[in-house]
C-alpha positions in Angstrom: 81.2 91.5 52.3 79.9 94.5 54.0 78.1 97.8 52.3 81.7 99.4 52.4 83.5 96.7 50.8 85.5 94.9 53.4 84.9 91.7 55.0 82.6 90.9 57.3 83.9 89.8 60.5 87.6 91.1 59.6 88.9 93.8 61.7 88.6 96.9 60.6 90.8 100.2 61.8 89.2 103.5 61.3 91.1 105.9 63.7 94.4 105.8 65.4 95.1 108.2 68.4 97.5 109.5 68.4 99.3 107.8 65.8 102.8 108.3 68.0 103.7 107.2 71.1 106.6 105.7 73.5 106.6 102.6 75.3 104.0 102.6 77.9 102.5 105.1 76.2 98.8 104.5 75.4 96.7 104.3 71.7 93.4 104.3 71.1 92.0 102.7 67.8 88.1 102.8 66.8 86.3 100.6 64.2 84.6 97.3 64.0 84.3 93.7 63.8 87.2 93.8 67.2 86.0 90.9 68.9 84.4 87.6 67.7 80.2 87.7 67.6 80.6 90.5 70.1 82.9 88.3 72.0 86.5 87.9 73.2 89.5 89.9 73.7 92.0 90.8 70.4 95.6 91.0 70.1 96.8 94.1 68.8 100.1 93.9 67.3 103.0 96.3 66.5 104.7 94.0 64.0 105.2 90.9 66.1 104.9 92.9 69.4 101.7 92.7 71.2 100.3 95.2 73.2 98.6 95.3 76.9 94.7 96.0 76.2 93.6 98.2 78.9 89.9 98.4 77.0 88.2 96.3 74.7 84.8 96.5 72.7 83.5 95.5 69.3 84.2 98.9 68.7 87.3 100.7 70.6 90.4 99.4 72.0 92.8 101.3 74.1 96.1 99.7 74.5 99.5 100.4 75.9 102.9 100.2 73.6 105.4 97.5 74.5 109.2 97.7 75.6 111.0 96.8 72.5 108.0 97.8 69.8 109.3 100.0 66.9 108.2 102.2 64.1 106.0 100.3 61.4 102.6 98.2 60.8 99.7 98.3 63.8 97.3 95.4 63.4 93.9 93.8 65.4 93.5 90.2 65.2 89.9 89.3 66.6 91.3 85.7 66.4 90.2 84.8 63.1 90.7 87.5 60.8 93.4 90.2 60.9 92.8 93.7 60.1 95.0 96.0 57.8 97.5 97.5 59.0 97.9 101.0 59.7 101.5 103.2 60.4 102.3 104.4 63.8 105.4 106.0 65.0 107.3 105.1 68.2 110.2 106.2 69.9 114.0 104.6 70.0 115.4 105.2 73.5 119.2 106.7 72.3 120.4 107.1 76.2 119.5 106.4 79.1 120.7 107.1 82.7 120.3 110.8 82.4 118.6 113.4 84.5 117.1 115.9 82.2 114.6 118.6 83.9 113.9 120.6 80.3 114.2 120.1 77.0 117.3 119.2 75.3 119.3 120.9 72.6 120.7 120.3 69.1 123.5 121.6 67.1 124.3 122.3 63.9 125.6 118.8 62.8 122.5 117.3 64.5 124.4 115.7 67.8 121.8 116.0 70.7 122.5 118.3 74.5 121.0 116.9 77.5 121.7 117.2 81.7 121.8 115.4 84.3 120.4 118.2 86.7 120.6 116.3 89.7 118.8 117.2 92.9 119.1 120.7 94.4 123.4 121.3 95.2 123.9 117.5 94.4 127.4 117.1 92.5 127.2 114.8 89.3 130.6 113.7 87.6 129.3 115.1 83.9 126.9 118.0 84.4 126.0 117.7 80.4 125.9 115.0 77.9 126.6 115.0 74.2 124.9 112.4 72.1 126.3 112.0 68.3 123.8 111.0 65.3 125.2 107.6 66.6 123.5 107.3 69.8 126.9 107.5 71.3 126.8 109.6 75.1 129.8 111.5 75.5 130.9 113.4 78.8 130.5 117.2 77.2 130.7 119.6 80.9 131.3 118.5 83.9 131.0 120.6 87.5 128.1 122.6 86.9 125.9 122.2 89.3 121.9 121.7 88.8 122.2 122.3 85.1 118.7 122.9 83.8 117.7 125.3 80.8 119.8 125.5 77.5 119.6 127.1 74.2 121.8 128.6 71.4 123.3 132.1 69.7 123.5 132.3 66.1 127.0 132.0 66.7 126.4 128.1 68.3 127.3 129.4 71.7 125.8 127.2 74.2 123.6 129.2 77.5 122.8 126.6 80.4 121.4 128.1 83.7 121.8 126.6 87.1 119.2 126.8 89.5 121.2 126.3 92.4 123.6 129.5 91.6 120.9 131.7 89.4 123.8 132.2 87.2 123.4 131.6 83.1 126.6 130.3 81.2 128.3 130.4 78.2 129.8 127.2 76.8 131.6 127.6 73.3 131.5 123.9 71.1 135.2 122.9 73.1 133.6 122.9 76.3 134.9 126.3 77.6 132.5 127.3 80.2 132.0 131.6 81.1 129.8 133.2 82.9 127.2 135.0 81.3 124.8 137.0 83.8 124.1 136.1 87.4 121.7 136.8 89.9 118.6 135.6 88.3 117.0 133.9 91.1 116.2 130.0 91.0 116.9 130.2 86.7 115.3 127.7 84.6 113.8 128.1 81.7 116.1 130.3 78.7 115.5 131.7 74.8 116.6 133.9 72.8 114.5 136.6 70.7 114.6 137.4 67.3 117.3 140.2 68.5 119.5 137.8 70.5 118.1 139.2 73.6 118.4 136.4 76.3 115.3 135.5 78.6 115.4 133.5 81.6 112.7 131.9 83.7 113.4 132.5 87.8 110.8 129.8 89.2 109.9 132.1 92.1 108.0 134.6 89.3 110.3 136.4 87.3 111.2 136.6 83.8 113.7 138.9 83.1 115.6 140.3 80.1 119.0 140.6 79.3 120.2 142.7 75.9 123.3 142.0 73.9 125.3 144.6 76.0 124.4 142.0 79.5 121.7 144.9 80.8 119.3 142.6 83.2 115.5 144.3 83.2 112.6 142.2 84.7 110.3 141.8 81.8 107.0 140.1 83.1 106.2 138.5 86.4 104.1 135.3 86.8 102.5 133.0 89.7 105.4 130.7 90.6 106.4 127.5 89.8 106.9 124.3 91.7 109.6 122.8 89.4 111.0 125.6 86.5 109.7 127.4 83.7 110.2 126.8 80.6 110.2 129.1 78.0 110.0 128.9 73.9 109.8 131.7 71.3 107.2 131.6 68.5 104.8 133.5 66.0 104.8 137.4 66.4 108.0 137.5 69.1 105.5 136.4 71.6 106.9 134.6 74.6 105.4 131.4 75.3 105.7 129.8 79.3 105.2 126.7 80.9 105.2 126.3 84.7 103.7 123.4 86.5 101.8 125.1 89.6 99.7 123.7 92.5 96.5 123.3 90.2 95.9 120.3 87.6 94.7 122.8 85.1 97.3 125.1 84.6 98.1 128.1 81.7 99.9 128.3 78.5 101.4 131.8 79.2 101.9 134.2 75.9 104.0 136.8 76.6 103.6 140.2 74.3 107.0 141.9 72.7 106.1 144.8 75.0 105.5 142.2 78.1 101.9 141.7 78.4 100.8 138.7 80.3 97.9 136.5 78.4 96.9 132.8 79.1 96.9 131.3 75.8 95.3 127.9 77.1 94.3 126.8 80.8 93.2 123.2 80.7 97.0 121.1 81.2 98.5 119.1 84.0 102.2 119.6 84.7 103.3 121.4 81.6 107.1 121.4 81.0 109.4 121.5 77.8 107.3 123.3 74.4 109.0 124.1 71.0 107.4 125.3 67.8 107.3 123.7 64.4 108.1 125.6 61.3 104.1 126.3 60.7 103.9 127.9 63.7 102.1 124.7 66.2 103.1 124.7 69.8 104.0 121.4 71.1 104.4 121.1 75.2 105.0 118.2 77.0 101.8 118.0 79.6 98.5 116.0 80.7 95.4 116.5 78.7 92.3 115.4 80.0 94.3 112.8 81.6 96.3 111.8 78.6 100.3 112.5 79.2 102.4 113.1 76.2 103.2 115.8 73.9 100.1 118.2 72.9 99.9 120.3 69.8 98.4 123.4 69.6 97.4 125.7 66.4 97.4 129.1 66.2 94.0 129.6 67.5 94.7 127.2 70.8 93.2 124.1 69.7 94.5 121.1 71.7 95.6 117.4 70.1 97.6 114.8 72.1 99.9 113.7 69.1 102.6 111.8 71.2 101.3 109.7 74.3 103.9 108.8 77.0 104.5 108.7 80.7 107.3 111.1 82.3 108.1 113.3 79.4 109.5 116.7 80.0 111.1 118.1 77.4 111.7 117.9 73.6 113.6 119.6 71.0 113.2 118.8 67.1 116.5 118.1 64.6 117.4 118.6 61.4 116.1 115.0 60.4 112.6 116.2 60.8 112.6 113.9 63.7 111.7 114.9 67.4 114.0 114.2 70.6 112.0 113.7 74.1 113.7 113.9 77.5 112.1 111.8 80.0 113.2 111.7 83.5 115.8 109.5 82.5 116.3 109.0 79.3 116.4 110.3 75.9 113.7 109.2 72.8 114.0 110.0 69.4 111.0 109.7 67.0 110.4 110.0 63.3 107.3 112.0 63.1 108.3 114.0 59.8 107.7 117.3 61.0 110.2 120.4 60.5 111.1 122.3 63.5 111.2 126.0 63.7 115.0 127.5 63.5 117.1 128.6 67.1 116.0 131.9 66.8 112.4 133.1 65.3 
């Protein structure tokens, strides 16, 4: 045995990164004893499911998570020993052809909101889906037309804004479908503030305002996007923005009560859907130093991929303490255990 007590020449994890993922999505696990004598390539194994190594060394292995790999035990086998095992979290696809563009929404009773956006003025047969705590998609809207944000009241009145019409809706738990505002523009992104003031993202470089009585104001304006913005409330009534731009190394808007316009982190490539947790982290769907996933950020701005996976846009978190993540097609659900901050702040 070793001066720390395990074998010698058995695997040994010491770090996971991150420790959640979707398929395709890559890991990276440091240690020792990886290889045989220095030599060989390992298997690393979620349950029975073994992964692609993309890099291998006595030391590091960075490996990409299998189709059909769940939840549970990850292992390296050098090929004579295998290591313990160590929990990582991955994601259960609950539908699939979709076109979501932002995050999704839940309700109340924890069934799941998402689009299919389409491209710009294409017509869809069901504008928005409804997914039970089943995993069964049900049409929930149809003829709206390049659905994109949504969010809810206190009340559980459903907003969705199309880009195509700049106009934001109203869609009571039935289906009914009114008119909210109009006029705002190419309208993506949507929250609510603590005072059930609506904001809504116009791509072009608008945020603007609209109080309880349906009074429009332009509250900030911003470099545009090329795709939306997306927009989440957390600590302080601050606003916080996404907006994929030209540059690979875009901003983390914060947006002041009173309107202000700060960068709250520049460093991300193509940042979409965000949402808070309960303590007050940021998570955004975007490219770190070439990692794609979801990143977390503290208070004070400090990065951490904690989800890695290709093409994700958008997530919301349920009452399950579990996370949903719209992809460009699809819909993910993961058990991460973490407690999502209420509809309004």
């Amino acid at each position: 045995m070793d001066k720390v007590g395990t074998i010698k020449g058995k695997p040994h994890i010491e770090q996971v990164a991150p420790r959640a993922a979707i398929s395709g999505g890559e890991i990276a696990i440091r240690g020792r004893d990886f290889t045989q004598n220095g030599t060989g390539r390992p298997q690393v194994l979620f349950g029975d499911q073994p992964g692609s190594l993309l890099l291998s060394s006595p030391n590091r292995i960075v490996v990409r998570v299998p189709e059909g790999a769940v939840s549970g035990e990850l292992t390296v086998d050098n090929g004579s020993a295998v290591s313990a095992p160590v929990s990582v979290a991955v994601g259960i696809t609950v539908a699939e052809n979709l076109h979501p563009v932002a995050n999704p929404v839940i309700d109340a009773a924890g069934n799941i909101y998402t689009t299919f956006s389409g491209g710009r003025g294409q017509k869809v047969p069901v504008s928005v889906y409804k997914i039970d705590r089943s995993h069964v998609m049900h049409p929930f809207l149809k003829d709206l037309t390049n659905p994109t944000g949504m969010t809810y009241d206190r009340d559980g009145i459903l907003y969705i804004s199309s880009r195509l019409e700049g106009t934001i809706y109203q869609v009571t738990p039935d289906g009914h479908r009114s008119v909210y505002a109009e006029g705002m523009g190419i309208a993506t992104g949507i929250a609510f503030d603590q005072d059930e003031n609506l904001y809504v993202g116009d791509r072009s470089g608008t945020i603007f305002k609209i109080n309880r009585n349906r009074q429009i104001f332009v509250f900030a304006t911003l470099e545009p996007s090329v795709s939306a913005y997306h927009l989440a409330f957390g600590p302080g009534g601050n606003l916080f923005v996404t907006g994929p731009t030209t540059s690979s190394y875009d901003h983390v808007i914060r947006i002041t009560p009173a309107g202000q316009v700060q960068s709250f982190y520049r460093g991300l490539g193509r940042p979409q859907g965000l949402a808070f947790d309960a303590q007050g982290n940021l998570y955004v769907a975007a490219s770190l130093a070439g990692q794609r996933g979801i990143i977390r950020f503290t208070s004070d701005a400090k990065p951490e991929l904690v989800v890695s996976g290709n093409g994700i846009v958008g997530l919301a978190f349920t009452p399950y303490r579990s996370m949903v993540l719209t992809t460009g097609n699809s819909l993910i659900e993961l058990f991460m255990d973490i407690e999502g901050q209420p509809w309004l702040p």
